[in-house]
C-alpha positions as CSV (number, residue, x, y, z in Angstrom):
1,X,10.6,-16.5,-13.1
2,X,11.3,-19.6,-10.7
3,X,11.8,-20.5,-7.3
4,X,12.7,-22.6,-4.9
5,X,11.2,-22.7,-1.2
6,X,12.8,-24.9,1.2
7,X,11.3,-25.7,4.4
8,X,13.8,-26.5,7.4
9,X,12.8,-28.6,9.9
10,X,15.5,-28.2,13.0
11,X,16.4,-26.9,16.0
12,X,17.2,-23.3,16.4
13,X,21.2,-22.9,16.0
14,X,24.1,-20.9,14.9
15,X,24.3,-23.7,12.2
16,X,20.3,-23.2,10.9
17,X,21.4,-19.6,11.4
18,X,23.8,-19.7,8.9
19,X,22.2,-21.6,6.8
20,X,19.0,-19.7,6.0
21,X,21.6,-16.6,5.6
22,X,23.5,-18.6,2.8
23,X,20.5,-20.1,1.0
24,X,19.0,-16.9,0.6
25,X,21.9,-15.1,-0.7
26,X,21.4,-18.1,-3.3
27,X,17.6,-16.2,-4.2
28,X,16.6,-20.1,-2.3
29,X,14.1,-18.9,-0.2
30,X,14.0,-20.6,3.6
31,X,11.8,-20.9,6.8
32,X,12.0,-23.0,9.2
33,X,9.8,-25.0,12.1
34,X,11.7,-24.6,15.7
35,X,9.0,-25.1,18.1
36,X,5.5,-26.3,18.7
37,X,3.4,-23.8,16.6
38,X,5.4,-23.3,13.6
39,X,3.5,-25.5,11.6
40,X,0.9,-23.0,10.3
41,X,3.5,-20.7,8.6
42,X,5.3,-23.4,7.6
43,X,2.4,-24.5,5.7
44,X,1.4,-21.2,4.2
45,X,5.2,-20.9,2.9
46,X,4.1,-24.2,0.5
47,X,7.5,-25.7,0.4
48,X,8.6,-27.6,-2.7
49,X,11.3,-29.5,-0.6
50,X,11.7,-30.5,2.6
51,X,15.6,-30.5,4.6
52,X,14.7,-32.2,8.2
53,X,17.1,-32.9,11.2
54,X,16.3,-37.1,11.8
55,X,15.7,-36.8,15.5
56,X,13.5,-33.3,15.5
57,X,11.3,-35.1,12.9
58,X,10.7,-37.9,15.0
59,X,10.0,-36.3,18.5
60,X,7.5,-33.6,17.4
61,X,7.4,-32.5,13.4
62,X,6.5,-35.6,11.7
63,X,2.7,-34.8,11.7
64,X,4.3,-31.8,9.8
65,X,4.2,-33.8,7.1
66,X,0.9,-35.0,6.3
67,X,0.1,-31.3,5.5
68,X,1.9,-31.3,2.2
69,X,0.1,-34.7,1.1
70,X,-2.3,-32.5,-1.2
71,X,0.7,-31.3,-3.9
72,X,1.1,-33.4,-7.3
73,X,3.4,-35.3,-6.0
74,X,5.3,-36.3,-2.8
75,X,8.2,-33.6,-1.9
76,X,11.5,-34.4,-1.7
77,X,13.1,-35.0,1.6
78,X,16.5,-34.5,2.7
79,X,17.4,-36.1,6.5
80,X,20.2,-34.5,8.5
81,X,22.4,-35.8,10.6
82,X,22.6,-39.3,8.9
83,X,20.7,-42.4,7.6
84,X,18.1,-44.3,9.1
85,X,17.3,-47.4,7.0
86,X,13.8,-47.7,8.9
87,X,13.0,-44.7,7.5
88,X,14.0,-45.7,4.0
89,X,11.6,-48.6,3.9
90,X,9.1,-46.5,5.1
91,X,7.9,-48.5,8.3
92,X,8.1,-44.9,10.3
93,X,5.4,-43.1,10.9
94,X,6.1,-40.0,9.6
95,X,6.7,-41.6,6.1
96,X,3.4,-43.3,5.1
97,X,1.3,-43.0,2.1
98,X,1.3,-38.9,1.3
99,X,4.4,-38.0,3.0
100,X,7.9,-36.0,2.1
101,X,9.7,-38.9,-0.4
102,X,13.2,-39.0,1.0
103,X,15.7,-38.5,-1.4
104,X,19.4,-38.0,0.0
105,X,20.9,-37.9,3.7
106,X,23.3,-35.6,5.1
107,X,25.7,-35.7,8.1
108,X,25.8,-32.1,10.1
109,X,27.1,-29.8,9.8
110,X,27.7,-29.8,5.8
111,X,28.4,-27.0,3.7
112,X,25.6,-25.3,1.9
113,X,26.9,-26.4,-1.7
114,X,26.4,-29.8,-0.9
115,X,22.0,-29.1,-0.1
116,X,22.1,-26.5,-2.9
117,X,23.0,-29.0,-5.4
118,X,20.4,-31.5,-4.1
119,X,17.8,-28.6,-4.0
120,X,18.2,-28.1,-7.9
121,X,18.2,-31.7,-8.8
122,X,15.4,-32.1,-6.8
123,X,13.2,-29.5,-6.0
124,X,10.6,-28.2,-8.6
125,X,10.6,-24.7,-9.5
126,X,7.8,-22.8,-8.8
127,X,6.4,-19.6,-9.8
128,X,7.7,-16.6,-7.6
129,X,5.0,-15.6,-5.6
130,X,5.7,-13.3,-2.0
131,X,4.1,-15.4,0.4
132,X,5.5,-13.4,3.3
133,X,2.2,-11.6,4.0
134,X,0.8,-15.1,4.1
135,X,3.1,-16.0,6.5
136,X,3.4,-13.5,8.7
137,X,-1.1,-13.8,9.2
138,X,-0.1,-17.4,9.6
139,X,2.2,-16.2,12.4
140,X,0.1,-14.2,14.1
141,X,-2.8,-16.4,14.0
142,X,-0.9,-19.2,15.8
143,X,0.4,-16.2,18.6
144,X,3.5,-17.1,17.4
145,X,4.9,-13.7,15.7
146,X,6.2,-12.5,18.9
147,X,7.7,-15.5,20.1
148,X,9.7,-15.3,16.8
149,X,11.2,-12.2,16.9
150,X,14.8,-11.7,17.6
151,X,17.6,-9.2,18.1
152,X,20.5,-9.0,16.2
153,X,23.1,-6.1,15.8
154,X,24.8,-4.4,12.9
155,X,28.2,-2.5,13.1
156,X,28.8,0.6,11.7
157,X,32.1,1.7,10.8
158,X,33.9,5.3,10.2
159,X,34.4,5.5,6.8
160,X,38.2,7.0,6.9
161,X,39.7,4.3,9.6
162,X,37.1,1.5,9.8
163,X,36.9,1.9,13.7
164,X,33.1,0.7,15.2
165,X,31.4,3.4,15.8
166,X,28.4,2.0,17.2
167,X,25.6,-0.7,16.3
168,X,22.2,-0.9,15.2
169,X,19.5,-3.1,16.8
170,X,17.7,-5.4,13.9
171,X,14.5,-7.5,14.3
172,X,14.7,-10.5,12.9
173,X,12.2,-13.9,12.6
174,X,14.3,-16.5,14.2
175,X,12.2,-19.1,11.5
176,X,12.4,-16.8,8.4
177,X,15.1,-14.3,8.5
178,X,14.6,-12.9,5.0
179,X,11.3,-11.0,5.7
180,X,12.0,-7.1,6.4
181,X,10.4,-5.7,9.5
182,X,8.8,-3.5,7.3
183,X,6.7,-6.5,6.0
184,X,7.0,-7.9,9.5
185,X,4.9,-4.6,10.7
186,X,2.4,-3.6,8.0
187,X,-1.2,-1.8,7.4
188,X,-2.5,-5.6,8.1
189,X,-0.6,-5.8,11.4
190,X,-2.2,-4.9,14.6
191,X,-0.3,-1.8,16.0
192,X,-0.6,-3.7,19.5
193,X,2.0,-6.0,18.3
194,X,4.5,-3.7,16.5
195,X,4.5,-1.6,19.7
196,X,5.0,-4.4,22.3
197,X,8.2,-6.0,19.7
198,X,9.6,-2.1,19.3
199,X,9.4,-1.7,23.2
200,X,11.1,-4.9,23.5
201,X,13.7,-3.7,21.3
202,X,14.6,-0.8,23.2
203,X,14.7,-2.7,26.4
204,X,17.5,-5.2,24.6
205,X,19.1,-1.9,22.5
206,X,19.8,-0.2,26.1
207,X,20.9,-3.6,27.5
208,X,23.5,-3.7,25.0
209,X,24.6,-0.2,25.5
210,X,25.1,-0.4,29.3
211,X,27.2,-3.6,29.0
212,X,29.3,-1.8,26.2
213,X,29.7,0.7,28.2
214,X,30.6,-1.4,31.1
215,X,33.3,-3.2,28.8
216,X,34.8,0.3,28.1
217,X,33.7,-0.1,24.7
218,X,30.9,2.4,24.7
219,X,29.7,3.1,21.4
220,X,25.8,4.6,20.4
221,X,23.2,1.5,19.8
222,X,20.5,2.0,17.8
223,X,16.7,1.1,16.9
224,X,14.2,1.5,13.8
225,X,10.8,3.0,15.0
226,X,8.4,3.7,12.2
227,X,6.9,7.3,12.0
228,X,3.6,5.9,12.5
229,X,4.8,4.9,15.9
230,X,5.4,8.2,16.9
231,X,2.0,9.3,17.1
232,X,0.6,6.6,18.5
233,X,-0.4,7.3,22.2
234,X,0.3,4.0,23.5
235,X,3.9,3.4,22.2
236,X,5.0,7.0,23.2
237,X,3.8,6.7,26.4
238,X,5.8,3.8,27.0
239,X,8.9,4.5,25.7
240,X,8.5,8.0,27.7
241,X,8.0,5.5,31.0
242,X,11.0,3.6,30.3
243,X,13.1,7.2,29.4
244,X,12.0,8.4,32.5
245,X,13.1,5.4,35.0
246,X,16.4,5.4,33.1
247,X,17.0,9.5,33.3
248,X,19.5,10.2,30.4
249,X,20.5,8.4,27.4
250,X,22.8,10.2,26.0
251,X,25.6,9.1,23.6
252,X,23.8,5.7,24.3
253,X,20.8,5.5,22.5
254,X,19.9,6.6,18.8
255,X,16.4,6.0,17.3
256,X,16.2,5.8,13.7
257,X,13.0,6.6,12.3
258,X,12.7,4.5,9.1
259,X,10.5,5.0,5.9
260,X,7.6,3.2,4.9
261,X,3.9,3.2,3.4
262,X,1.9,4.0,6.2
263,X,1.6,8.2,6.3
264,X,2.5,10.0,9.6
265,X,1.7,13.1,10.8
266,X,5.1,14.3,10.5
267,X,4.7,17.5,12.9
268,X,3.6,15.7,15.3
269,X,6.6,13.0,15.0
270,X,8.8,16.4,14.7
271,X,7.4,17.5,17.9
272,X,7.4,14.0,19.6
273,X,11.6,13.9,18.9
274,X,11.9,17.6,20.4
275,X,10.7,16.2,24.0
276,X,13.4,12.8,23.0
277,X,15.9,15.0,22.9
278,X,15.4,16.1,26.4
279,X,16.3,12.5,27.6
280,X,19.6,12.3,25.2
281,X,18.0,10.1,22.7
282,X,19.5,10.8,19.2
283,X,17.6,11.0,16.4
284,X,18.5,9.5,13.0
285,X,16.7,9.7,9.3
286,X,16.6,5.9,8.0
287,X,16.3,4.7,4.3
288,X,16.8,8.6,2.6
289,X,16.0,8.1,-0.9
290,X,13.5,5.9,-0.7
291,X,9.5,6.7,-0.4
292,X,8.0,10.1,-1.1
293,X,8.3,12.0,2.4
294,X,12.2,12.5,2.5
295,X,11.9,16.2,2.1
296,X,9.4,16.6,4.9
297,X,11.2,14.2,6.8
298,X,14.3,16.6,6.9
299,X,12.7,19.9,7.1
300,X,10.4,18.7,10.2
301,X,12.8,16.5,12.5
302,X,15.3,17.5,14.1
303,X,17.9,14.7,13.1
304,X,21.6,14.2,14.1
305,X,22.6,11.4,10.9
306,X,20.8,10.9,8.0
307,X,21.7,7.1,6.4
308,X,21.8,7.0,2.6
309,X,19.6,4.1,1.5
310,X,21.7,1.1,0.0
311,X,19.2,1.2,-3.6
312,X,20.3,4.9,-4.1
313,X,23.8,4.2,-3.2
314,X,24.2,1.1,-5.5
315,X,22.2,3.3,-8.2
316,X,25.2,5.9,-7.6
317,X,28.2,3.4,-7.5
318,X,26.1,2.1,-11.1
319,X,26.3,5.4,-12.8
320,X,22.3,6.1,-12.2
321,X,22.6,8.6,-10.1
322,X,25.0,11.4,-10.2
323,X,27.6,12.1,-7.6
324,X,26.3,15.8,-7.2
325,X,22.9,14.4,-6.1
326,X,24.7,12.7,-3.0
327,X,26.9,14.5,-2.2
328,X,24.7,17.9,-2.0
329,X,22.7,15.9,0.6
330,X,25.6,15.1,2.6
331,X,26.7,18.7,2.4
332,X,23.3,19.5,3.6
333,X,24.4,17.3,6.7
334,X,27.3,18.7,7.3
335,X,26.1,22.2,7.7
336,X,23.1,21.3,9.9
337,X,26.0,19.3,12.2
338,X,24.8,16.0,11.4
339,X,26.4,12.8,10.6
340,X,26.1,10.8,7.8
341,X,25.7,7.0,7.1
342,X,26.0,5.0,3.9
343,X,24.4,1.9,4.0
344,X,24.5,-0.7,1.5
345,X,28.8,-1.1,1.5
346,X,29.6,-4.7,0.6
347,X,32.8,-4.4,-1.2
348,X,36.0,-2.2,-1.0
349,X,34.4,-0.7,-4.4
350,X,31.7,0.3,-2.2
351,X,33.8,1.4,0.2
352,X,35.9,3.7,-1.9
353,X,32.9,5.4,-3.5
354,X,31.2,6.0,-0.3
355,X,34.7,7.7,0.6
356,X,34.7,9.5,-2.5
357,X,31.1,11.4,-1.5
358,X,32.6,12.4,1.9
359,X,29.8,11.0,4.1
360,X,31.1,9.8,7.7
361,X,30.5,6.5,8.5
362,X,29.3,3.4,6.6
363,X,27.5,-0.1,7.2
364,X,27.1,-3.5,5.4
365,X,28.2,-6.9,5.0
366,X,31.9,-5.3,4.0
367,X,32.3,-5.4,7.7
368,X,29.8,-8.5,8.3
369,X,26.5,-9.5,9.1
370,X,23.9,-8.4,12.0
371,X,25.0,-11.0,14.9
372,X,23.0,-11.6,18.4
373,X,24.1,-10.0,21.4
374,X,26.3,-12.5,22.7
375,X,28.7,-12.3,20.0
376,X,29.7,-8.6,21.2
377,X,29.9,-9.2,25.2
378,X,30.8,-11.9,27.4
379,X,28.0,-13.0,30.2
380,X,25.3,-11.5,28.0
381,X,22.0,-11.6,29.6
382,X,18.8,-10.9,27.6
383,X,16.2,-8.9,29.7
């Protein structure tokens, strides 16, 4: 199986935003270099084509290049923003013997059809390897994982009127937007660093909620915390801290405890949500029907929504799974006086079958993608 891996060299926009979101959808796989710093994971991605903004390339990424002068041959280049015909005969420094080969130029912004057809004609395919763990030690080598990390927020809908119903907080790398926190934050990531960027998360998750709130548009804003989290001394602490300045959360605040490889202690993260609940902060069971502790999970913690994982979903609107399967966990919901929340709804096909299995709300790209704050409230400032 092939693949291509473009490397984008630019400054951090809604338009190298967009970008990375379409090419991926494409199975093209992107990262980019923003800032001072971003060279080491950029060279542990191992591009096989290069798209570079003219004037970033000049100022303070053209060194950037000389690292790639060890492949067969020179990558393909592909300038943004317009044509420099110094740069075509190659007096520029950034293009000597080794360097990028420059192929095509391209005025901004462009649609994404116009660089996917030069990254097939151009770009070798390579074999598929997941150099995302790569990237992400590369990351945190250069103390730049951190810096990387953004916030950006998910609606989710009720499934028999479509009204928001709240939001969920999702961490995202600002220079590879593809990788799941869940390969963000891993066995081979120090817990030090998973605690500080979940802590962070909260603080810009209850930002959010209080300027809803203020907008008289208050709707529940939530955050993924793995379970491992939850016994970890440090984090708890911590969030407990901030809990306790605030006083209440509730109808604010929901935490979604997500599933994953690492094993928790899952009395303890039972107990943990118990003294949550004394604050107001909600409770929710992430990805159901994934891993092997969902049947612990919902016989330990006390949850108020459950949210179907989109593989299961899919694998019921495909026929794989049967409807009573579902639907008997839903049920199961519903008696305990929880909600529940399909993930994974993308098309009004979607839509109707979620409908069909009677769960309560729903969230996907049917209704768009994750956005950053700003897009939700006016005068948005981060904390």
């Amino acid at each position: 199986m092939s693949n291509k891996r473009v490397l984008v060299i630019d400054e951090e926009s809604a338009f190298t935003r967009f970008l990375q979101d379409d090419l991926e959808q494409r199975e093209i796989s992107v990262a980019c270099v923003f800032s001072p710093g971003d060279e080491n994971g950029a060279t542990a991605f191992a591009p096989n084509v290069i798209v570079a903004d003219k004037e970033r390339l000049s100022q303070n990424s053209a060194g950037l290049l000389t690292g790639f002068d060890s492949v067969d041959r020179k990558l393909p280049l592909v300038l943004m923003t317009g044509t420099d015909r110094k740069l075509y005969h190659g007096s520029a420094p950034s293009l000597q013997a080794g360097s990028p080969q420059i192929v095509a130029t391209l005025a901004k912004p462009f649609e994404p059809n116009m660089l996917v057809q030069l990254i097939d004609q151009y770009a070798d395919d390579c074999e598929k390897i997941d150099r995302d763990a790569e990237y992400i030690r590369a990351l945190i080598a250069s103390d730049r994982l951190l810096d990387n990390l953004v916030v950006e927020f998910q609606s989710k809908h009720a499934l028999a009127d479509g009204q928001v119903v709240g939001y969920e907080a999702l961490s995202r790398l600002k220079t590879r937007r593809a990788i799941s926190p869940a390969t963000i934050f891993s066995a081979a990531t120090e817990m030090s660093l998973e605690i500080e960027a979940t802590i962070n998360v909260f603080d810009q998750v209850m930002n959010l909620a209080r300027s809803l709130r203020k907008s008289r548009r208050g709707a529940p804003v939530s955050f993924n915390c793995s379970a491992i989290l939850l016994t970890q001394p440090d984090f708890v602490d911590a969030l407990f801290a901030r809990l306790r300045q605030i006083g209440t959360v509730s109808n604010m605040v929901i935490m979604e405890i997500t599933e994953e490889n690492r094993v928790a202690n899952i009395k303890v993260v039972a107990e943990i949500c118990r003294m949550l609940a004394d604050y107001g902060l909600t409770v929710s069971i992430d990805d159901y029907g994934t891993g092997q502790s969902n049947l612990d999970r919902i016989a330990e913690i006390p949850f108020a929504e459950l949210k179907l994982d989109k593989e299961i979903f899919w694998a019921f609107c495909n026929n794989r799974v049967p409807i009573g399967v579902l639907s008997s966990i839903i049920d199961f919901c519903h008696m305990r006086g929880a909600k529940t929340v399909v993930e994974g709804i993308e098309t009004p096909f979607h839509l109707e079958k979620a409908r069909l299995l009677g769960a309560d709300h729903g969230q996907g790209f049917y209704w768009g993608r994750a956005v950053p704050p700003q897009y939700l409230v006016k005068n948005w400032r981060p904390v």
